[in-house]
C-alpha positions as CSV (number, residue, x, y, z in Angstrom):
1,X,51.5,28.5,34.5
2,X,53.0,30.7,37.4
3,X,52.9,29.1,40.8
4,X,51.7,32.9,41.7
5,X,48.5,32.9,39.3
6,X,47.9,28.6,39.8
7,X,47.2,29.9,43.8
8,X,45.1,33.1,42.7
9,X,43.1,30.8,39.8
10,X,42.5,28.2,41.9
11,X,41.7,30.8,44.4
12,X,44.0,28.6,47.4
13,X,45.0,32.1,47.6
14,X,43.0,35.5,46.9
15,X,44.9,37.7,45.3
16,X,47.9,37.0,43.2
17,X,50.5,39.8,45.1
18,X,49.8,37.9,48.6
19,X,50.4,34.3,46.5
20,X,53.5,36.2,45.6
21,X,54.7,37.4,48.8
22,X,54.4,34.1,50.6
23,X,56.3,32.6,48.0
24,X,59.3,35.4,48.6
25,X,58.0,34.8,52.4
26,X,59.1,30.6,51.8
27,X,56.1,29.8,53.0
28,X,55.2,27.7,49.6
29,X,56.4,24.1,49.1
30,X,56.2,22.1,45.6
31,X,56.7,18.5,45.9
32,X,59.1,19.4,49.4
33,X,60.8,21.7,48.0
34,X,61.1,25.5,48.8
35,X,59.2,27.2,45.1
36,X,59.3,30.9,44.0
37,X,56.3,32.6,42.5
38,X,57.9,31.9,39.3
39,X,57.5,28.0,39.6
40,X,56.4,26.4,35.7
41,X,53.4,24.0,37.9
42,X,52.3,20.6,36.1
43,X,50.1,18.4,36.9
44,X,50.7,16.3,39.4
45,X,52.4,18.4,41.5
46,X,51.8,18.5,45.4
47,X,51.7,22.2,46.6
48,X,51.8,23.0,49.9
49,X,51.0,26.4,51.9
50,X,52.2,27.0,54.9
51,X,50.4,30.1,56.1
52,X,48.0,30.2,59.1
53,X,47.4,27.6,62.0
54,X,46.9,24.5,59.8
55,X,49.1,23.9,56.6
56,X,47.2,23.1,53.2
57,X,48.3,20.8,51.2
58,X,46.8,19.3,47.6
59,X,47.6,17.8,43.9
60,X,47.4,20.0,40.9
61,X,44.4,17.8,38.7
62,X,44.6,20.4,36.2
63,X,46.5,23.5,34.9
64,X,44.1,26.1,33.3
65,X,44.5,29.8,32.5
66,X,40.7,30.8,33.3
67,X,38.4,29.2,35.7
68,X,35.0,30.1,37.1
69,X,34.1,30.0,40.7
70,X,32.3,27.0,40.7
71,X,35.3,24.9,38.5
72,X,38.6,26.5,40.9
73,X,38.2,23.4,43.0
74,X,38.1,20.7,40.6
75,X,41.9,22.0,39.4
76,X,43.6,20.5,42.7
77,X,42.7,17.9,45.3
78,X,43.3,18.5,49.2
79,X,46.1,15.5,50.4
């Protein structure tokens, strides 16, 4: 799955365009490294989003392509 629609699914990030601008923005790490919106994610990865006053950072648990509310937060796990 997209790095773009993991954020939006997982709802880390609301909508999928602002996912993808702070990707273009390089404000989006995967495992240290700089990732585009394009990024394949697999489990295990460590995502981390640098927007606002305190950067977020968590493990992908699970890649899935439809989630409800109540299940986006067992798909990652804040580090």
């Amino acid at each position: 799955m997209r790095l773009d629609k993991y954020l939006k699914v997982s709802r880390l990030i609301k909508r999928r365009t602002v996912a993808n601008e702070a990707c273009d923005a390089e404000k989006i790490t995967v495992n240290g490294k700089i990732a585009r919106a394009s990024y394949d994610v697999k489990v295990g990865d460590e995502i981390e989003i640098n927007m606002g006053r305190t950067p977020l950072k968590v493990k992908v648990l699970k890649v899935v392509e439809v989630v409800g509310k109540d299940g986006a937060s067992d798909l990652y796990e804040v580090i």
